[in-house]
N, C-alpha and C positions, 0 to 999 in steps of 0.2 A: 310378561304376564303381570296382571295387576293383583294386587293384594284385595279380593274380595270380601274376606272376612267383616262380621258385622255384627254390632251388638245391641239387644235391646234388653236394656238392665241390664242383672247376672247374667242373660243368655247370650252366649256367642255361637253364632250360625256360621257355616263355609261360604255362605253369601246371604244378599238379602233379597234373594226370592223365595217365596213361602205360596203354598197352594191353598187356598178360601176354603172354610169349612161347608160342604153339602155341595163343592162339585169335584173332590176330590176321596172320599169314600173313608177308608180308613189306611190309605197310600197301599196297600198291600194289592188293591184292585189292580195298580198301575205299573206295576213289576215288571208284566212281560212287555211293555213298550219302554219303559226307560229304566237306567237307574235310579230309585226312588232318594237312594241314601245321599247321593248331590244336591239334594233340593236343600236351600235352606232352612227350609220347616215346612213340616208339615200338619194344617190345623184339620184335626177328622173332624165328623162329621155330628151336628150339634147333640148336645146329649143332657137328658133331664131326670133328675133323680127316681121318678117313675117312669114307668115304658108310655110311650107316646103312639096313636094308629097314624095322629097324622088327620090330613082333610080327608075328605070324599073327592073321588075320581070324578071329572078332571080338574088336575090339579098343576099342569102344565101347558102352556103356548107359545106357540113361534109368534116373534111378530118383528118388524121391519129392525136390521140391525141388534137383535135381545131374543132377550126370552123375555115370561113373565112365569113366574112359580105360588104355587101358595102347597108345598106340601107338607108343612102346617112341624116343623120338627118331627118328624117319626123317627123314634129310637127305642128301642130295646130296655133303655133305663142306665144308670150307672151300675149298680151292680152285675149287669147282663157285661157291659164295658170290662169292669175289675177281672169277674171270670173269666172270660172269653176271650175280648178282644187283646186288653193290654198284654198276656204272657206269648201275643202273638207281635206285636208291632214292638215291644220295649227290646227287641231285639234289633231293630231298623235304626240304622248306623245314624240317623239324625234326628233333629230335634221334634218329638212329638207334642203337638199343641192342643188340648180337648178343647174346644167351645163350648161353653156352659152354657146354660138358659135355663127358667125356671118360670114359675107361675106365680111366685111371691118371692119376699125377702128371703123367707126360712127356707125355699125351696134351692133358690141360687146358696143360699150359706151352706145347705148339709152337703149337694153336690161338690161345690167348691174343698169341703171338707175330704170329701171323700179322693177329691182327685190329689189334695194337697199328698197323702198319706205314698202316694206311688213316684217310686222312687225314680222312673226314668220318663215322667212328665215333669218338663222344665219349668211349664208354665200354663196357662190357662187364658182364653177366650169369652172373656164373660160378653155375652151378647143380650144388648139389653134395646136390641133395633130391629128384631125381627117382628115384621108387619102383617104375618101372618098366623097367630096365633090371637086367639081370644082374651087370654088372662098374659098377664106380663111380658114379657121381651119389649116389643115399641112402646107400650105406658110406661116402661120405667124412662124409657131412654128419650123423650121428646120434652121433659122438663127438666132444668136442671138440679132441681129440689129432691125429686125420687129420682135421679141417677147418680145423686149423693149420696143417699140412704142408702141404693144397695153396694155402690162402690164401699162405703163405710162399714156395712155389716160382712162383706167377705172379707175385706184387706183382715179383720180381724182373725179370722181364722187360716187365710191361706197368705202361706210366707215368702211363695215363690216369685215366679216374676208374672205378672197381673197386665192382660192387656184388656180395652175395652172397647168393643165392638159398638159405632155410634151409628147413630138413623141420619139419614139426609132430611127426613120427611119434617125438618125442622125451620123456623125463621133466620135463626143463629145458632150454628153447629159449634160459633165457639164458645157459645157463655157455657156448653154442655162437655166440652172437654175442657175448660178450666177446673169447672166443677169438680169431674172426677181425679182432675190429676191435684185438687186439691186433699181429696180423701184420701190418694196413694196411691192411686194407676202409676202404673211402668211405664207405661204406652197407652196408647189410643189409636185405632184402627178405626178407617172411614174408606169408603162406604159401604152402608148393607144397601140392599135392594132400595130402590124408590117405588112407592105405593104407584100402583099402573089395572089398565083395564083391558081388556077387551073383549069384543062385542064378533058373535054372527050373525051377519045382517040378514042372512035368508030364514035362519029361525028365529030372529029378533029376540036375542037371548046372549046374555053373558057367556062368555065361551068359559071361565074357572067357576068350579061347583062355588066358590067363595065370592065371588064375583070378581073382585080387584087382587093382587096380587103382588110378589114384587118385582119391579124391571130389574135387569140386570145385563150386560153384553157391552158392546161397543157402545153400545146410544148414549150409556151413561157417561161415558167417561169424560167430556168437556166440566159435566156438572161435579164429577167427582175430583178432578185438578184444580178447578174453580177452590172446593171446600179442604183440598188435604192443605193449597195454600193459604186459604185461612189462617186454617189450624194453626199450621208451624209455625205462622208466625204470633201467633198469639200462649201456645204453652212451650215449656222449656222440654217435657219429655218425648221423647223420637212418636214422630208418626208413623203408623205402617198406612200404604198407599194402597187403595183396589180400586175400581169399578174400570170395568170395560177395556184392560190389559188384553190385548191380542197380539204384540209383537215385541221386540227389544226396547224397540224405539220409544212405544206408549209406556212402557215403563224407566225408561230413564226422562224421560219427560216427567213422571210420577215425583222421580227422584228432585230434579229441576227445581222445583217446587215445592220442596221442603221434606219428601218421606224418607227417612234414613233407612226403609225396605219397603218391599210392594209383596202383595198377593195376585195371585192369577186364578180368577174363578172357572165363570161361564165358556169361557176361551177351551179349556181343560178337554169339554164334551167336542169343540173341533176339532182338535189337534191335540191328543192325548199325551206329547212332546214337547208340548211349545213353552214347560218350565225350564228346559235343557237347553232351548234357544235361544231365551230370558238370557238364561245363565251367560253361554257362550258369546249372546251378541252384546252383553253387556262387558263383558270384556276387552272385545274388539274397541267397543267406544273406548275404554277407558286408553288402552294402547294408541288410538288413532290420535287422542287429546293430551295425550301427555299424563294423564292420570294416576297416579302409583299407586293409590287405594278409591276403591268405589264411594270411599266416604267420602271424596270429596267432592261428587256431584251433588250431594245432597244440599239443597237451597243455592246453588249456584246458578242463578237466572245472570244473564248479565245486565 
């Protein structure tokens, strides 16, 4: 058996599979199909210091190999989180990850603040890529100028371990994780969703009340390898790997390529299992190749 453990910063996970914040709920949905506490981490579901509705219905489509989402962050608020949710999940034997997001600087700083305070969140998700919200998330994260500024004004209040969720919807994904990882990111996590459409042709009308959306599923994943390669090789701190994970294999390919852990999103809603067979078939590789620890696939192309 290989030695999966895996660290990003102070955080050491039992592996580095971790499940994508908004297709994995708040891990307690996914109990009666697996055991949740194997996962490497888990990041709930994004959350904003005031309570969010969300878009107008619809606000979801299938479309060839993906989905497209625009369900605009809907959440409860952080404080509805502190109450409620976390005396419910900080008991879940693994690493729980919140995704932050905000609508301004001050709005990512007081959440960030709020989550820094809770003692069995390791770390935080700052998502500064999501494309479907009106005010912040993708404005911060498509320049590298404001995704300095907000990296810079949370690192100040939150001490933990700091990851940063980056947009593809960009020219160069790395001049934007140099960026951040010059302010003090941990890590950097790539990809969110890519900005996508779709159309009914019989009522000649956008099928999302928002009209575009974000893609996410298999289709991404060439463009998503393409960019976590980049990355890694341009900043020193671990990448975590996502877009379009749906088997062992697309994730050690992830790894291949420079991300010292991957996420499993879209995938989740097929096969409500398929972080368990991450898990396991990533094992197998590493036994088949001689491997002793999963770290050493990371950037290992030959």
């Amino acid at each position: 058996m290989a030695d999966l453990t895996t660290k990003i910063g102070t955080m050491t996970m039992k592996n580095p599979v971790m499940t994508a914040s908004g297709t994995f709920g708040y891990g307690t949905e996914y109990s009666d199909f697996i055991d949740i506490s194997r996962i490497g981490g888990i990041i709930v579901k994004g959350t904003t210091i005031q309570p969010r509705e969300g878009n107008p219905y619809p606000r979801m489509a299938e479309v060839s190999s993906g989905m497209l989402n625009a369900v605009g962050l809907q959440n409860k608020g952080a404080d509805y989180f502190i109450k409620e949710i976390y005396p419910v999940i900080r008991e879940i034997d693994t690493n729980m990850i919140v995704n932050v997001s905000g609508s301004s600087i001050d709005t990512y700083v007081e959440c960030a603040e709020k989550m820094a305070a809770l003692e069995h969140i390791p770390a935080i998700e700052l998502n500064i890529s999501c494309p479907n919200v009106k005010q912040g998330g993708m404005a911060f994260g498509v320049c590298a100028s404001s995704a300095a500024e907000v990296v810079r004004a949370v690192r100040t209040v939150y001490p933990k371990v700091l990851i940063v969720k980056l947009s593809p919807n960009v020219t160069d994904i790395t001049e934007i994780a140099r960026a951040v990882e010059a302010e003090g990111a941990d890590s950097v996590s790539l990809i969110n969703t890519m900005l996508g459409m779709a159309i009914d042709a019989e009522k000649r009308k956008p099928v999302l009340s928002t009209i575009t959306g974000g893609l996410s599923g298999p289709c991404v994943k060439p463009v998503a390898l393409r960019m976590v390669w980049q990355t890694a090789r341009a900043v020193k701190i671990p990448v975590i790997g996502l877009g379009g994970i749906s088997s062992w294999k697309d994730a050690v390919e992830f790894m291949l390529a420079g991300a010292a852990a991957v996420q499993i999103g879209t995938y989740n809603f097929v096969d409500p299992a398929i972080s368990m067979k991450v898990v396991d078939g990533m094992n197998d590789y590493c036994d088949r190749h001689g491997f002793l620890s999963v770290r050493e696939i990371t950037g290992a192309l030959e």
